[in-house]
C-alpha positions in Angstrom: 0.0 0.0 0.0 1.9 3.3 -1.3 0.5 6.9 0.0 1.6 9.5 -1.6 -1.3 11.7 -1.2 -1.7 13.1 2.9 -4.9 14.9 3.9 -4.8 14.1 7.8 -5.1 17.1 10.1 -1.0 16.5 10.4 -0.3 19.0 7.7 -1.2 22.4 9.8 1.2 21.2 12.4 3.9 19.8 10.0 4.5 22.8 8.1 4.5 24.4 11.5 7.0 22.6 12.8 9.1 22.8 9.1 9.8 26.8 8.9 11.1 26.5 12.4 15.0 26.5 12.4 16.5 23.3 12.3 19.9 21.7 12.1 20.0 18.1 10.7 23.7 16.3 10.8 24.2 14.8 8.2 27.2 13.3 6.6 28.8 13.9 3.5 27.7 13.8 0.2 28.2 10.6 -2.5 29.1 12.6 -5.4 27.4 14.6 -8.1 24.1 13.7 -9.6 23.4 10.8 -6.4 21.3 10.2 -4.0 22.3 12.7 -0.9 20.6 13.1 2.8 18.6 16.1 1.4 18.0 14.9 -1.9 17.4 12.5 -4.3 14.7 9.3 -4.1 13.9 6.6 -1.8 11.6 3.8 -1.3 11.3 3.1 2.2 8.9 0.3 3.7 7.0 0.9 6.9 4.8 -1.7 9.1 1.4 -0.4 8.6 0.5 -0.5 11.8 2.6 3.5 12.1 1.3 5.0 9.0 -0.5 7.8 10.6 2.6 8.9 12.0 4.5 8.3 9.1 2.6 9.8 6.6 3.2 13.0 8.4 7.0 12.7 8.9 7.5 11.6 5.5 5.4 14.9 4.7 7.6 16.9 6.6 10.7 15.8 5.6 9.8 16.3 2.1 8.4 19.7 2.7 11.5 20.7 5.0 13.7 19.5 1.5 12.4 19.9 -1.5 14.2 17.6 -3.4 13.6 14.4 -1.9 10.9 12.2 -2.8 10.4 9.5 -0.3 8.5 6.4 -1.5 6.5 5.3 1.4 5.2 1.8 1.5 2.9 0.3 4.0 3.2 -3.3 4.7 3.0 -5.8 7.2 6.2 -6.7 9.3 6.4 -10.3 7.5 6.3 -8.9 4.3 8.8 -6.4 4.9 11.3 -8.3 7.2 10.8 -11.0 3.9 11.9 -7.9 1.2 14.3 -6.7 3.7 16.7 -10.1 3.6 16.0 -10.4 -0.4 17.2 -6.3 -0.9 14.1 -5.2 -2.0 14.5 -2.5 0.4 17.3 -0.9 2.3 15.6 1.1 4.9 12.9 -0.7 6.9 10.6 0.8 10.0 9.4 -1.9 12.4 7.9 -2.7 15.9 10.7 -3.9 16.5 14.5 -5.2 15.7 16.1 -7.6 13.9 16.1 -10.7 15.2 20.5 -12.4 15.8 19.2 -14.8 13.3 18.4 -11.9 11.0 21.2 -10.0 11.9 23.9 -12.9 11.1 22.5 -13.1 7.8 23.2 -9.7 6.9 27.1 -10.1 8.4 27.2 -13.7 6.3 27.0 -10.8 3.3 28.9 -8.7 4.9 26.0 -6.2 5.1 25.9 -4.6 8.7 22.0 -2.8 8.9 22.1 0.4 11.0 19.2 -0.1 14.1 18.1 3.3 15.4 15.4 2.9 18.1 12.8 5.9 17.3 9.7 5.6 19.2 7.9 3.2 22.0 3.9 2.3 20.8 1.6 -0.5 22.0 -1.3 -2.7 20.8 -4.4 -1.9 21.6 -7.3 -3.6 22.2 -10.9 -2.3 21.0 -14.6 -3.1 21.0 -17.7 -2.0 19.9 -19.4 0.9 21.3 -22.2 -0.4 23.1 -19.9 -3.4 24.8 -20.3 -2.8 28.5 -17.1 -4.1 28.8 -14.6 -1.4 30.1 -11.5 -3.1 31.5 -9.5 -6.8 31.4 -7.2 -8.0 33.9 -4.3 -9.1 31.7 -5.1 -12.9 32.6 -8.8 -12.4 31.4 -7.2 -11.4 28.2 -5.2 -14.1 27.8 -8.1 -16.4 28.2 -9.9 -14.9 25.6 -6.8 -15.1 23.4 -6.2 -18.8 23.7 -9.9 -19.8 23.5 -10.3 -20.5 27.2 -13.0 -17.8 27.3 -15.1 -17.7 24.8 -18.1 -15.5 25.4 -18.9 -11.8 26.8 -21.1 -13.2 29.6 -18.1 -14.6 31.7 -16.5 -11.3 31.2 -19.3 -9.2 32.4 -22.4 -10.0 34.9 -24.5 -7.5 32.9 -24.5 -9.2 29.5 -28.3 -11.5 30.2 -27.8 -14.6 28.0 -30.9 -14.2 25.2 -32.2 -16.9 22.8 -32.2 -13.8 20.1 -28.6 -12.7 21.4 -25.1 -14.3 20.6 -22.5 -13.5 23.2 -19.9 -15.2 21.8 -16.6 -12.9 21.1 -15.1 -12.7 17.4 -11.5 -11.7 17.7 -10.2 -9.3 14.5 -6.8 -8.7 13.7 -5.2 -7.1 10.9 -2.8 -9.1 8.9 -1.8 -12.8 10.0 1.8 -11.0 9.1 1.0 -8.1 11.2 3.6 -7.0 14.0 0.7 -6.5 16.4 -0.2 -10.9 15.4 3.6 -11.9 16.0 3.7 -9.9 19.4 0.7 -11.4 20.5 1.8 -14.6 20.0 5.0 -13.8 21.4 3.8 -12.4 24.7 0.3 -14.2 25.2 0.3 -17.4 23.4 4.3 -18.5 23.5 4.5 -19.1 19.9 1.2 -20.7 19.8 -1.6 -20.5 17.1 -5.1 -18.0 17.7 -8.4 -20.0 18.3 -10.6 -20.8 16.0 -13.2 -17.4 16.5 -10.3 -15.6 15.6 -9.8 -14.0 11.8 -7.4 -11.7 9.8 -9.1 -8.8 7.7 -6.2 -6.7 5.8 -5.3 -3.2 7.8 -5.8 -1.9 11.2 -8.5 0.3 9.4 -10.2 -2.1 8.3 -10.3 -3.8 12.1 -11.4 -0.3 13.3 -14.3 -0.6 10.6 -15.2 -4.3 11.5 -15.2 -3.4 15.4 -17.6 -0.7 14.9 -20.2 -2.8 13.0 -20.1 -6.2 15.4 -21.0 -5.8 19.0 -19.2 -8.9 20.2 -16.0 -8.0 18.0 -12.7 -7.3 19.7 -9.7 -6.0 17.6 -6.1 -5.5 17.9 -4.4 -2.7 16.1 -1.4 -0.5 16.7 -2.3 2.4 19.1 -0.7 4.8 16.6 -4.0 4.9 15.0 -6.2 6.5 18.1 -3.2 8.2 19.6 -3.5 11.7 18.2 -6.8 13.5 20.1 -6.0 16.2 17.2 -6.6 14.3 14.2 -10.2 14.2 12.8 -9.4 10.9 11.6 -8.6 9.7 14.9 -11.6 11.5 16.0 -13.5 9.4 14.0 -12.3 6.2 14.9 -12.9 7.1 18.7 -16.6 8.3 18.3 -17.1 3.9 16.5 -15.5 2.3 18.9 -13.8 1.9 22.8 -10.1 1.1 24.1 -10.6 -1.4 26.5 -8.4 -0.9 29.4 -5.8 -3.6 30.9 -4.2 -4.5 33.9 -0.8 -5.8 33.9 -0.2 -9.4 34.7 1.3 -8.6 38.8 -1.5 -6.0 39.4 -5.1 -6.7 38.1 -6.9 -4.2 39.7 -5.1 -1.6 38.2 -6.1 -0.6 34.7 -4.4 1.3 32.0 -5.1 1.9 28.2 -2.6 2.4 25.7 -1.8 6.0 25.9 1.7 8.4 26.6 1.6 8.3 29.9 1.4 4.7 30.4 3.2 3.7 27.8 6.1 6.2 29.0 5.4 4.6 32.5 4.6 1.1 31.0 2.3 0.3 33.1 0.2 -0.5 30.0 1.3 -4.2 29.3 1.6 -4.8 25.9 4.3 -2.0 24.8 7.4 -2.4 22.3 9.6 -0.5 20.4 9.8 1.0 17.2 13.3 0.8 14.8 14.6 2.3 11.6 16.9 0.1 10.3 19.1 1.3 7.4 21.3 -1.2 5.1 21.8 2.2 2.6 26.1 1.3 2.8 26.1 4.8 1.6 25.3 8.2 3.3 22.1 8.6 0.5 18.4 10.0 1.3 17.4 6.8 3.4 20.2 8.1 5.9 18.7 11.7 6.1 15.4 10.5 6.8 17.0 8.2 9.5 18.5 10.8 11.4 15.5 13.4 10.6 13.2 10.7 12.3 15.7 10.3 15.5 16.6 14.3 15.3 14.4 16.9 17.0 11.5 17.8 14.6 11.4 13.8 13.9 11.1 13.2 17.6 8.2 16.1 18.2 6.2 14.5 15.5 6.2 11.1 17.3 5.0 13.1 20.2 2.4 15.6 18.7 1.4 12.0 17.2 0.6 10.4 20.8 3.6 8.0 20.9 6.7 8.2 23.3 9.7 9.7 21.5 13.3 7.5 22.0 15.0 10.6 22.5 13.2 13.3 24.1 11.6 13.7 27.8 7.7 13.1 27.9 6.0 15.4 31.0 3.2 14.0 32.7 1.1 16.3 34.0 -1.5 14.6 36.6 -4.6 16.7 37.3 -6.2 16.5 40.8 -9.5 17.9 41.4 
C-alpha cells in the first residue's frame, strides 16, 4: 500500500514545525548527480501499523527538503522483514529489531544494517461501542486469546444470555503477518496458534471498521492509530468504537489503556519498540530521513502523534481535582 497523497489534520502542524529552524547532521555527500541526505529518491517500507505517524514525517521531511521524494510503503512486518533479507529494500521501519538470526545473515554478506530505536507504541485492544465491557485484567485477556473464554457473559455479569442474542466474542486482527499478530503470540500465546473465532481482515483500518459494525468483536491494532486527540481521523475512529483498558499481569486491579503516559510509564502491558533500520552502505536519502526521524523535529512529531519519543523527555502532568 503506497501513499503519496496526505490529507490528515497532520499537515497544519507539520509545516509548523518545518519553517522552524533546524539543524540536521548529516554526513557527506556521494558525489554529483546521487542520492544525498537532502535529496534525491527513496523507497522506504514501513509496518502499517505507524502509518499515521509516518505519513506526516514523510510529509515533513519532504516539505523541509524539496528535493527528496520519499517512496512510502505500507506493509506488514512479514512482508517487509521478507523484502528486507532479499534487498528489495534498504531502509525498513518496524515494531521492532532484527532478530541475531536476521542480523547474522546480513554479516554472512557482509552487510551490517544500521538499528536506530525511534519511538515506544503498543497494541491496543478495542470493542464496539455499546460493549459494557470497560477493563480486562491481563489474565482475562489471555483467556480470551487462547480460547479458554469464549463469550462476553463470563467477562461481564450484565450481558443476560438471550435466545435472540449471541455472546460469543469474534477476535479481529489485521494481517496474519502483522507486528501487532507476531507480538501477541510472542507475549500471550508463547509461539502458539489463535483460536478458531479468531480471523485476519487486511489493515488496522479495516479492524477499526469491522469493530464498529459487530458488538461482540474485539480487535487489535497498533495504538498509533487513536493516539493523536488532534486528528479528525482519529476522532472518527474514537466516536465507532472503545479502548478497553488492561491491567498488567502482577497488578489486576489496576487498569491502563494504551496511551503516553502509560506507555512512557509502562504500566500498560503490551508495549514495544519502534526501529529504523538502514542497510543504505552509503550516506544517501534513506540516511537523512533516518536521522530526521531520530533528530528533534522527527522526535516532536512522534509526540504531537501520541507515541513516546526514544530521545526526548515526555512530562506528565497529573490533574487532581
Amino acid at each position: 500500500m503506497i501513499r503519496k497523497v496526505r490529507n490528515r489534520d497532520f499537515k497544519k502542524h507539520i509545516l509548523t514545525l518545518c519553517l522552524m529552524p533546524y539543524a540536521l547532521c548529516l554526513l557527506t555527500s556521494c558525489g554529483n548527480g546521487a542520492s544525498t541526505p537532502t535529496q534525491g529518491k527513496q523507497k522506504i517500507f514501513i509496518d502499517e501499523s505507524y502509518a499515521p505517524l509516518f505519513q506526516a514525517e514523510v510529509e515533513a521531511f519532504e516539505g523541509f527538503y524539496k528535493n527528496s521524494d520519499i517512496e512510502d510503503v505500507y506493509k506488514p512486518e512479514g512482508e517487509i522483514i521478507n523484502d528486507f533479507l532479499n534487498d528489495t529494500c534498504r531502509i525498513v521501519i518496524l515494531g521492532r529489531d532484527l532478530t541475531q538470526k536476521e542480523k547474522d545473515f546480513f554479516v554472512s554478506r557482509k552487510s551490517f544494517p544500521h538499528s536506530t530505536k525511534i519511538a515506544v507504541d503498543a497494541l491496543a485492544f478495542i470493542t464496539h461501542k455499546e460493549n459494557q465491557v470497560s477493563n480486562l485484567t491481563y489474565n482475562e485477556l489471555k483467556d480470551v486469546f487462547t480460547g479458554k473464554i469464549t463469550g462476553w457473559k463470563l467477562l461481564d455479569s450484565s450481558v443476560k444470555e438471550k435466545s435472540s442474542q449471541d455472546t460469543s466474542i469474534t477476535i479481529v486482527f489485521d494481517n496474519e503477518k502483522s507486528c501487532n499478530v507476531r507480538m501477541l503470540k510472542e507475549k500471550i500465546l508463547n509461539g502458539g496458534e489463535f483460536p478458531k473465532n479468531c480471523f485476519a481482515v487486511k489493515t488496522n483500518s479495516e479492524v477499526i471498521d469491522y469493530v464498529s459494525k459487530n458488538k461482540n468483536a474485539i480487535g487489535i491494532i497498533g495504538a498509533n492509530w487513536i493516539s493523536d486527540k488532534d486528528d479528525t481521523l482519529t476522532r472518527t475512529f474514537l466516536s465507532k468504537v472503545n479502548v478497553l483498558g488492561v491491567s498488567s499481569e502482577q497488578n489486576p486491579g489496576d487498569f491502563f489503556q494504551p496511551y503516553r503516559a502509560y506507555i512512557h510509564s509502562a504500566e500498560y502491558p503490551f508495549c514495544r519498540d519502534v526501529y529504523i533500520i538502514n542497510r543504505e552502505g552509503r550516506t544517501g536519502l534513506g540516511t537523512g530521513f533516518a536521522a530526521f526521524v531520530a533528530g528533534e523535529k522527527g522526535q516532536l512529531i512522534i509526540l504531537k502523534a501520541g507515541m513516546v519519543p526514544s530521545t526526548m523527555p515526555v512530562r506528565i502532568v497529573t490533574i487532581t481535582r
